[in-house]
C-alpha positions in Angstrom: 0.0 0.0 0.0 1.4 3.2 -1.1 1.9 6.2 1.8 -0.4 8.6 0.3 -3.3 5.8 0.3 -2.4 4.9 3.7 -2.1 8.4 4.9 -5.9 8.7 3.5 -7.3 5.7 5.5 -6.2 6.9 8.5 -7.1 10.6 8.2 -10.5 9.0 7.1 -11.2 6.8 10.1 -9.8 9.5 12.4 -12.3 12.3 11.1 -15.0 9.0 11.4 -14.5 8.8 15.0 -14.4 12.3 15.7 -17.9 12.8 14.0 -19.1 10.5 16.4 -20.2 11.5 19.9 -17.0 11.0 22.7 -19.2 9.3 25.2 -20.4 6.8 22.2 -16.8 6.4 20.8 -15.4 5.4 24.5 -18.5 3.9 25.4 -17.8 -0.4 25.3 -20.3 -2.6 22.9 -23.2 -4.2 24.9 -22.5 -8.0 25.5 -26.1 -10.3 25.9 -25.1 -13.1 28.8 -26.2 -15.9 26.7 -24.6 -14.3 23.5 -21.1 -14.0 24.8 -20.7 -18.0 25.9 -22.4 -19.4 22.4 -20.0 -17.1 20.6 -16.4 -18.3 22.3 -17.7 -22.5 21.7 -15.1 -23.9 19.1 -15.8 -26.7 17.4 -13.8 -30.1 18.5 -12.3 -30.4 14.9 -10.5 -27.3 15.0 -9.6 -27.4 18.5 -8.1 -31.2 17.5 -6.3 -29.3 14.4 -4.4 -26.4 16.7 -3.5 -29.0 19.1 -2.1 -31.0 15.9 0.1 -27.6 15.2 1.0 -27.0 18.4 2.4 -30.3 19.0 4.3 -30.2 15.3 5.6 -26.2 16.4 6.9 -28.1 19.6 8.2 -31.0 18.1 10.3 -29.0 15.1 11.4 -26.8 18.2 12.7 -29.4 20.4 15.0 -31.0 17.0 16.3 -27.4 16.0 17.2 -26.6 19.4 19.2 -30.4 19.9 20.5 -29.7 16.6 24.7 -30.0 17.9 27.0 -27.3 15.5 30.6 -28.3 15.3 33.2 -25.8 16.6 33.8 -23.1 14.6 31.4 -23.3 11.6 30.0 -20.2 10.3 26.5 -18.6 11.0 23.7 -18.9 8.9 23.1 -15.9 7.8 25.4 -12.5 8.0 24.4 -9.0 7.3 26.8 -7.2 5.2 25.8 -3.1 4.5 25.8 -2.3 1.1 26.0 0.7 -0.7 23.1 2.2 -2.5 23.0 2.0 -5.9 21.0 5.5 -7.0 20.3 8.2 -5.4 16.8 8.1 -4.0 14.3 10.9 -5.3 11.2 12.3 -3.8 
């Protein structure tokens, strides 16, 4: 997204709010007791599916970190400055 655009969006939802009242801008959304309980359920495939992740993030984890690196081998990656090629214009 270009600046300009984004510099748009934001001075759009800014002068949004402010036509709005300050008490109904601060004021929090009402919640219905039976509303708020139906709307955190999750359904038992999904749930079953992040704990499959989980356990595959952990797993990956626990190799890479066990991983042994001989003595003096080089780093993966190293960050090297380089000059710029043309001068940058506004």
């Amino acid at each position: 997204m270009r600046r300009r655009r984004f510099v748009k969006l934001l001075a759009a939802g800014a002068a949004a709010i402010l036509t709005q009242p300050v008490e109904k801008t601060l004021a929090a959304p009402a919640v219905r007791a039976g509303a708020s309980a139906a709307a955190h359920t999750v359904p038992p495939a999904l749930r079953k599916e992040v704990a499959n992740q989980k356990k595959s993030v952990a797993d990956t984890l626990r190799v890479i970190r066990a991983y042994k690196l001989p003595a003096g081998s080089r780093p993966a990656s190293v960050f090297r400055a380089e000059r710029r090629g043309a001068p940058r214009g506004r």
